[in-house]
N, C-alpha and C positions, 0 to 999 in steps of 0.2 A: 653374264650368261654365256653358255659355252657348249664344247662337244668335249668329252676329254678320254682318252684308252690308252691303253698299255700291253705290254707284253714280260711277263717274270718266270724265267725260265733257268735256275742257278745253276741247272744241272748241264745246261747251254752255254757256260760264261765260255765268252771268248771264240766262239764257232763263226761267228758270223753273221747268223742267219736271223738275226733282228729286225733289220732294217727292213726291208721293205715289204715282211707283213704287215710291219707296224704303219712303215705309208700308206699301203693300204687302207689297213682302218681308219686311221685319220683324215683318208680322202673320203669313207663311207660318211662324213659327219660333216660334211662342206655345210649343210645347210644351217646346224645349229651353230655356226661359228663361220659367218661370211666376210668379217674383217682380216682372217688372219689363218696360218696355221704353225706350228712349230713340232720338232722333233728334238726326243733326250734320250740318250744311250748311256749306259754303264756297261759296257761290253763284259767287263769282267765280274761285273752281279749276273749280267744276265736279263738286264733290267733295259726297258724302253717306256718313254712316256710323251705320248701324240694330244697336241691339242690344237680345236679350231676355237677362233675369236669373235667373239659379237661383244665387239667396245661399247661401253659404260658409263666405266669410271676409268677418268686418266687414258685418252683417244690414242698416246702418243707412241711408238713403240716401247716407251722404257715397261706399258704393261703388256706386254708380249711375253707368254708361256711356252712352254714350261722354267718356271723362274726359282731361281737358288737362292737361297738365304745368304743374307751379307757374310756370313763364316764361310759358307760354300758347304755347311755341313747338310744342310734339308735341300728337295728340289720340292718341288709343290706343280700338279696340276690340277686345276682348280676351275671347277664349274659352276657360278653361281655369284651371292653378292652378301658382303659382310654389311649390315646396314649400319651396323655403330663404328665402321673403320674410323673415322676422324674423332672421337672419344680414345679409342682405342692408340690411335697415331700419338696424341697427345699426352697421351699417357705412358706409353714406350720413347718420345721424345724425353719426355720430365727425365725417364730413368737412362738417359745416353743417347738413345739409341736414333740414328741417321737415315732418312729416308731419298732414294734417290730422288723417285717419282710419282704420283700421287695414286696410287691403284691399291686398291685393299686386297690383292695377293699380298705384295707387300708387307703390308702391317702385320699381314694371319703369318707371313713365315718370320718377323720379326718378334711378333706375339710368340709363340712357338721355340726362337730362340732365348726368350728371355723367361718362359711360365715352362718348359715341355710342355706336348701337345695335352696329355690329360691334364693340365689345367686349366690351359689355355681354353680349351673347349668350351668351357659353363660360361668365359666371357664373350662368345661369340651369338649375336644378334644377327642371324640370318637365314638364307636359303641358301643348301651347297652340298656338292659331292666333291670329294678333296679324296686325291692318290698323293700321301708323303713318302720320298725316299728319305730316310735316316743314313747318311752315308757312315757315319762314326757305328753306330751300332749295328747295320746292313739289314735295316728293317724297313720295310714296306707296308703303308698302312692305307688301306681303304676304308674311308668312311662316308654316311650318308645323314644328311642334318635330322633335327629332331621328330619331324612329322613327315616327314617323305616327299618333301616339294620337289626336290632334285632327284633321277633315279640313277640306280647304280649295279650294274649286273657283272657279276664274274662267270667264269668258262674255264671248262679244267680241258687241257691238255692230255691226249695220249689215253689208253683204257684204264687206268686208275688213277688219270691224274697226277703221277710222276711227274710228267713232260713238262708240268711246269702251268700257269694259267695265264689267261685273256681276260682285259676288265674293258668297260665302257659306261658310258651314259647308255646306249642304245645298242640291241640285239643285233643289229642290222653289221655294226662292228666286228661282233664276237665272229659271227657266222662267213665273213672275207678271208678268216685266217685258214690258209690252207690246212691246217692241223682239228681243226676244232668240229668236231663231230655235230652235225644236223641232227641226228634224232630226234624224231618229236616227242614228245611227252603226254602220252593218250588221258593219263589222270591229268594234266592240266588242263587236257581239251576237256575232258569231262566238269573240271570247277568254272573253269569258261563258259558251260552253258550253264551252271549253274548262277553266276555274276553278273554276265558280260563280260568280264574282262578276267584277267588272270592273278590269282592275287598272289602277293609275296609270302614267302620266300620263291615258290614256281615261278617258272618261265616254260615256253611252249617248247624248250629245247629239255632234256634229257643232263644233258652234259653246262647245264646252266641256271644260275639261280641270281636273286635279285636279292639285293642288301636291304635288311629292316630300315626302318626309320629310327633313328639316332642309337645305330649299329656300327658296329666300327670289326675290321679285319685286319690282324700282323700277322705278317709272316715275314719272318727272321731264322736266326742260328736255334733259339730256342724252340722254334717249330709255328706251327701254326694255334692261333689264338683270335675266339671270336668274343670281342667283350659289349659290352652297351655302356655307353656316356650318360643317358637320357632314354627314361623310361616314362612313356605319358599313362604307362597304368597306378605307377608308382605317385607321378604327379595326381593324378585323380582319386588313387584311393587317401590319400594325404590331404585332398583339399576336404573330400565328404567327410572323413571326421573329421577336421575343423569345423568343418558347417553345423556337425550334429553337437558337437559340445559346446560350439560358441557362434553366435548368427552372426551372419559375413558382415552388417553394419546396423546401425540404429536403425537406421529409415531407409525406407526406399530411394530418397533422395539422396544419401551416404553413398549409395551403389550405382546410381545412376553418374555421379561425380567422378565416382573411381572408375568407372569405366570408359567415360567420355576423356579422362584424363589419359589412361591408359592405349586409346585407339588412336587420340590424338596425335601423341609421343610415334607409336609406330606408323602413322602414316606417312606425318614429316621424318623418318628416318627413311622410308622405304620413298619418299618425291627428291630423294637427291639423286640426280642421277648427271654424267654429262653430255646425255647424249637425249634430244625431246622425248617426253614425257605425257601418256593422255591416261584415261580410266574407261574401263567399260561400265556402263550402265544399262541397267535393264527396269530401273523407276521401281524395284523393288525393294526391302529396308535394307538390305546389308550393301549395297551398290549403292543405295542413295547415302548412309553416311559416311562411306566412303566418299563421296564426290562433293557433302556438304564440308567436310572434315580437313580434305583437298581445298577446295574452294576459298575457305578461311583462310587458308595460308598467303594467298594474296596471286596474283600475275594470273594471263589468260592458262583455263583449262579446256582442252579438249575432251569432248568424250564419244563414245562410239555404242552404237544397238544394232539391234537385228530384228526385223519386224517379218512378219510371217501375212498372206494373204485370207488365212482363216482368222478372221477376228476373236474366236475364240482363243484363239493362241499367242495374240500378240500383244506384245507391251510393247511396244514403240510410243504409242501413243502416251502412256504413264511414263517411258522416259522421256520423253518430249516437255512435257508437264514440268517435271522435275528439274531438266536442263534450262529451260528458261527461270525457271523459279531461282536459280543458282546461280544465274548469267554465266553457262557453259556454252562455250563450242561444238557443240552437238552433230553428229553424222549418225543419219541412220539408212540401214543398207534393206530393203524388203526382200528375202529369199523366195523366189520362183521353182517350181517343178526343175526349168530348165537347168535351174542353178544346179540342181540336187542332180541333174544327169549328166553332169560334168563333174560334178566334185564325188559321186558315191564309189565310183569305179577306185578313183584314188585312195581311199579310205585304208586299204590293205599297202600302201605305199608309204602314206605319213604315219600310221603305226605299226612300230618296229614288230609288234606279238598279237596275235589277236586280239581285236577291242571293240564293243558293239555297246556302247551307251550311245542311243539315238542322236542325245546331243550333241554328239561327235561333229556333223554335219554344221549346225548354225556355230558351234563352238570353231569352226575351222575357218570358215567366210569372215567371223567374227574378228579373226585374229588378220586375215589377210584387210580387211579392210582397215584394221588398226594402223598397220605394219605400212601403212598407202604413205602413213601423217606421220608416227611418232616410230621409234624403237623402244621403248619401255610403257608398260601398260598396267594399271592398277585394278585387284578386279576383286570381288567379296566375297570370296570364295572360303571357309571356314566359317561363315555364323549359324548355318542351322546344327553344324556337328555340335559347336560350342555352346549355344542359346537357345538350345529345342527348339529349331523352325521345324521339323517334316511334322506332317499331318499322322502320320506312324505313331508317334510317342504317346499323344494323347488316346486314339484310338489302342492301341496296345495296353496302353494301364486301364484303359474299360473293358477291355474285353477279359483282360486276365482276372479281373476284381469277378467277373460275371460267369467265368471259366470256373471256378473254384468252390462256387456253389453249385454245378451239374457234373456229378459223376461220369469217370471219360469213357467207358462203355456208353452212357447215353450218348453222349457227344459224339463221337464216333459214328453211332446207328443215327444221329440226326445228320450228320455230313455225308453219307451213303442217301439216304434219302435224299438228300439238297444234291447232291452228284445225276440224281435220276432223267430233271427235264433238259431237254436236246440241247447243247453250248448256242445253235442260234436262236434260244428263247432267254438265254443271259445275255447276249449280245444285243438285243432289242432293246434292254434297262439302259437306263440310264448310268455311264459307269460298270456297265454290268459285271465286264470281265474281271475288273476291279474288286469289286462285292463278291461275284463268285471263289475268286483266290481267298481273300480276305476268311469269307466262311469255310471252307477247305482247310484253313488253318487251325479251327478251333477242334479240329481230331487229335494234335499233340497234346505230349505229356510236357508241362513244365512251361518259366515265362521264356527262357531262354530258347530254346524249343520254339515255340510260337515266334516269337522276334526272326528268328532265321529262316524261321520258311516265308515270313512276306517280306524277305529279303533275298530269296531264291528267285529263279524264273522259273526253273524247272525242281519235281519233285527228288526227282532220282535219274539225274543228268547223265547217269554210266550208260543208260539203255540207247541215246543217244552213240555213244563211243563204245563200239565193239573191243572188249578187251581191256578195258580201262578198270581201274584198280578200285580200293576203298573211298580216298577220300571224294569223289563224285555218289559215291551210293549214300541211301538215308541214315545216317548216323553222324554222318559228319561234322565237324566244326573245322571254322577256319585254324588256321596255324598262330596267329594272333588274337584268337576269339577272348576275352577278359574272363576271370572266374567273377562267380556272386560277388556282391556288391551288401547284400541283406535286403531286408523286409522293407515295405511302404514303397510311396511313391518316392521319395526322394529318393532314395537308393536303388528304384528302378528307372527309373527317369535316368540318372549318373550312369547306369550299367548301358542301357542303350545310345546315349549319346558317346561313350567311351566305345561301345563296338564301332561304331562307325566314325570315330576316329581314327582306332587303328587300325579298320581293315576298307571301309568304301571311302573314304576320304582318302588316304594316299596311293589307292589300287585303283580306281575309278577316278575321280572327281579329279584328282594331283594329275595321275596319267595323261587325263585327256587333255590337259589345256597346258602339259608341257610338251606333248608330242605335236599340237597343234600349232601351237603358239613358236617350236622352235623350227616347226619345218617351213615357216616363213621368216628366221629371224627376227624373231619379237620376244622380248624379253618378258613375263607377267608376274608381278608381286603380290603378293595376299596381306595387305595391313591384318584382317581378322585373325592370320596365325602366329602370328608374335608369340614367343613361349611364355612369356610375362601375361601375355590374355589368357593362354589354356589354364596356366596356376589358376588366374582369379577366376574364370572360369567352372575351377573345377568346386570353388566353394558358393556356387549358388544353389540356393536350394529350389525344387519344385515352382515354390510359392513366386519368387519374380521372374519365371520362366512363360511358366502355363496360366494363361489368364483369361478366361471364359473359351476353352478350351484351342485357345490361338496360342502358341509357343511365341519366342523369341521378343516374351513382355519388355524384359529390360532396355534391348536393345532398339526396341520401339521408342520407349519413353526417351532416351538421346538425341533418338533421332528426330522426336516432335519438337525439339528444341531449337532444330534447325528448318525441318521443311515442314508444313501444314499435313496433320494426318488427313486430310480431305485426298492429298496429292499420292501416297503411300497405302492407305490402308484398303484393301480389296485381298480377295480369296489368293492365295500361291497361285503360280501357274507352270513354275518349275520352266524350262529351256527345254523342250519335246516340240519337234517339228511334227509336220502332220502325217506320220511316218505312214501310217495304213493304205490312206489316200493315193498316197505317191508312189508306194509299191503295188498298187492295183489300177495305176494310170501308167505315170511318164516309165517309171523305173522297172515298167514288168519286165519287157523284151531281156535288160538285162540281167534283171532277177533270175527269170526263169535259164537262162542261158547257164550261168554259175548252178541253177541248182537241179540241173539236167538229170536226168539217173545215171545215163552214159559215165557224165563224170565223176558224178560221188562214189557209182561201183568201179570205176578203173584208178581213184585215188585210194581206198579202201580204206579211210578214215572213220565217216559217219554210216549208221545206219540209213543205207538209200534207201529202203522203203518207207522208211519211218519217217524221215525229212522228206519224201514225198507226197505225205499222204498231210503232214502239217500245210505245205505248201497249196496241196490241193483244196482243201478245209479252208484257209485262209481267202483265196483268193475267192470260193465259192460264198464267203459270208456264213459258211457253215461255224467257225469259230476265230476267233481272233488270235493271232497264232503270231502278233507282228514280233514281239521279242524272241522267241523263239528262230522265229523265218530268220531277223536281220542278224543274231547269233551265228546261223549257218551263215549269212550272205557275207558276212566279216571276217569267216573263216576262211572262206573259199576265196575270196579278195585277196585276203593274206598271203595263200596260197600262190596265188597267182604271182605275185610279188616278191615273195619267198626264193622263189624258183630262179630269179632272175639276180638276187642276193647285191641288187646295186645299191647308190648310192640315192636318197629319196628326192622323187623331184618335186620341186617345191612351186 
């Protein structure tokens, strides 16, 4: 795991003036790479490639980047980790080929000179953002792995982009180079309030966008070329018909086999590591088979939680359960107020773009407290996209079944009336705000429709962002949004788990815990997104998903085979601190301070009055307003940070 950026500017070869924007950048990224850093020039491409080190695999310098294929024909900098490199070694050994040193850069550029990169590619098992020089053919290729674990942003140079472009893991890079335009991007601010975070292709910048997931960029003699390696809509509309013409196994036990076979395999691929190793656990299913699956493999495990003082909110106690049950090394760390008014100010420092999923805060301690024991951490991150865990799914195939029989004029005049009693008589329910969006929803037309407004925060997030364009107003779809999928639950069940694969999983979920995780130098794996789990994944149907309206059946029954459902089985409780509480106690003074009118009218981004009158609402109990409020408070953070364009302190 790494920092890795560049500079490609052909139209520059030979001027000079490479070097030391590119130090630069590469010093903006100290954090995600504290072992090391390296610099690579091609004066006369016009080409420079910056990388910092967080050792892995192979401690020793000979894996030190940016590193050249044994011909001297490819350079490679490479952020991330090949999990089948030693398959892979061994099998470029058999065919010749000589390895200095043991690092799976290595192999991906020996792999590469023995397959080219488009073959090479389908045998790669990992997570990773890869900048290849082609020095023979004078091509340059950006790419990003299949589900977004690693990010990857480019930057155009100069008013149309002539001048040549800027790439990075992180914004914070792009934006040191003297050449590279700041503009903000008011339609991204506007999808920002609509997500929390910004989803790809955007970036908060204008003059910069973010690479899809298993997207790949050349630019060479023949021009520029954007192609895709790996398509997970492709994967999934392939898996649902196989499912629909031929059932994924006999039995449920057949599936329960192949999955436990399948999880297995990627765990011990992703527990090599050379450098200590723990897991996060939160006693929930996808963390606990993680750590029973670990566990099995044999030698002491560490693992790490985060307990909260509202007992409604905390699982410490279920991973505590679980850790002993497993004979784990267990730490667990309880977040305080105080914690949160030390860490929230920061927020707009460890991420590079605007980002406001509440969990950001225990996801950030979570990682610092890892990062105390181990440099590599294992965590569950992909089984509710995979195995229907959100409470959304089932709730969605009821309500659209029940939607279809009330004409949407009636519905509409039923949602105008349910709009009528005052927001603090929803607030008093239990859940309320929840129930109140939820109902608010059933005025669209269509499932898909529905699915993205309880996946909004806001209705029509432009009114927020004076000036801000289409894609924030009601009509929108994401840039990745899936078309139909067809009729029934199966295929609506596939349709929403495939949205948020491709669009809150690698934008949200991916973002947060690679920004968090590397502005401590912690490296974090996902056994659940193995692309060998999404295939089989994508051939389940409904039926071993959703069972007495609980998701993620399959994944359960594996996991009963390791720890007692006694130990596991309770309501979600998702990683949400107790955000309301804390912004109407510890966190006001600084709350209110970022969301001043003074500032908001002399930055002249958001609507002041309107972020005024949210905040005043909010704090008064008049309505619950906290995603919205911490949306602004995360902007304004950013801002703050922004302005200062350094490098993140960790």
């Amino acid at each position: 795991m790494c920092g890795i950026c560049g500079v490609y500017a052909p139209a520059r070869a030979g001027d000079g003036s490479l070097l030391a924007p590119l130090a630069a950048m590469t010093a903006s990224l100290a954090h995600r790479g504290p072992d090391g850093a390296g610099l690579w020039t091609d004066p006369g491409a016009g080409l420079g490639l910056g990388h910092r080190r967080l050792a892995v695999q192979d401690l020793s310098p000979l894996g030190a980047q940016p590193m050249a294929s044994a011909t001297g024909r490819y350079v490679a900098c490479f952020n991330g980790e090949l999990y089948n490199f030693r398959l892979l070694r061994a099998q470029l050994q058999a065919l010749g080929h000589g390895f200095r040193g043991g690092s799976d850069t290595e192999v991906l550029l020996a792999a590469i000179e023995q397959w080219g990169l488009e073959d090479a590619l389908p045998r790669l098992n990992g997570m990773f953002a890869l900048a290849l020089w082609d020095a023979r053919a004078r091509r340059l290729t950006l790419l990003r792995d299949r589900l977004g674990e690693k990010p990857l942003l480019v930057g155009r140079l100069g008013g149309d982009g002539g001048a040549g472009l800027v790439f990075a893991s992180e914004l914070r890079a792009l934006r040191v180079h003297p050449e590279f335009d700041r503009a903000l991007d008011r339609e991204a601010l506007a999808l920002f309030f609509r997500h929390g975070c910004i989803p790809a292709p955007h970036s908060a910048y204008v003059r910069a966008d973010k690479l899809l997931p298993g997207e790949a960029l050349s630019l060479g003699p023949e021009g520029e070329r954007r192609w895709r390696y790996w398509d997970a809509e492709e994967v999934w509309r392939h898996g649902l018909a196989e499912s629909l013409a031929e059932p994924l196994a006999k039995s449920a036990g057949d599936a329960e086999d192949e999955l436990e076979r399948l999880l297995a395999d990627s765990v011990g691929l992703r527990a090599i590591s050379d450098a200590p190793l723990g897991l996060f656990l939160s006693g929930g299913v996808d963390s606990s088979l993680v750590a029973a699956l670990l566990a099995r493999q044999g030698g002491p495990v560490r693992s790490f939680c985060i307990g909260f003082e509202d007992p409604g909110l905390d699982e410490s106690p279920h991973a505590e359960a679980v850790a002993r049950h497993l004979g784990l090394r267990h730490t667990t760390l309880t977040a305080t107020a105080r914690d949160m008014l030390d860490l929230a100010p920061r927020m707009g420092d460890i991420y590079d773009e605007p980002f406001a999923d509440a969990s950001q805060l225990p996801t950030a301690l979570l990682c610092r407290l890892a990062r105390g024991h181990v440099t590599v951490a294992l965590s569950g991150d992909g089984g509710d996209e995979l195995f229907g865990g959100y409470a959304r799914y089932p709730w969605t195939l009821r309500a659209h079944r029940l939607l279809r029989a009330v004409p949407l004029p009636l519905r509409r005049g039923l949602v105008a009336l349910l709009g009528l009693p005052p927001a603090g008589l929803w607030n008093a329910l239990p859940r309320g705000r929840a129930l109140r969006w939820r109902l608010d929803a059933l005025g669209v037309e269509g499932f898909e429709a529905l699915y993205l407004r309880l996946l909004s925060q806001h209705k029509d997030p432009a009114r927020l962002v004076p000036g801000a364009r289409a894609p924030g107003s009601p009509g929108y779809r994401p840039a990745r949004w899936p078309a139909d999928l067809g009729d029934g639950d199966d295929a609506r069940l596939a349709w929403m788990r495939l949205a948020d694969l491709l669009c809150y999983l690698p934008d949200d979920i991916l973002a947060k815990v690679d920004r968090a995780s590397m502005a401590v130098g912690l490296e974090v794996r996902a056994p659940l997104l193995d692309h060998r789990l999404v295939a089989f994944a994508a051939r389940l149907p409904a039926s071993l998903l959703l069972q007495g309206g609980v998701g993620k059946g399959l994944l359960r029954r594996v996991l009963h085979r390791h720890v007692p459902p006694a130990l596991v089985e309770r309501p979600k409780m998702g990683f949400g601190p107790p955000l309301a509480a804390w912004l109407r106690g510890e966190l006001r003074p600084w709350a209110s301070d970022l969301l001043s009118p003074s500032r908001l009218a002399r930055q002249g981004l958001l609507d002041a009055e309107e972020i005024a009158r949210l905040w005043a609402e909010f704090l008064a109990g008049e309505d619950n307003w906290r995603h919205l409020v911490w949306d602004a408070l995360m902007l304004q953070a950013w801002l703050e940070a922004e302005q200062g364009a350094g490098p993140c302190a960790s």
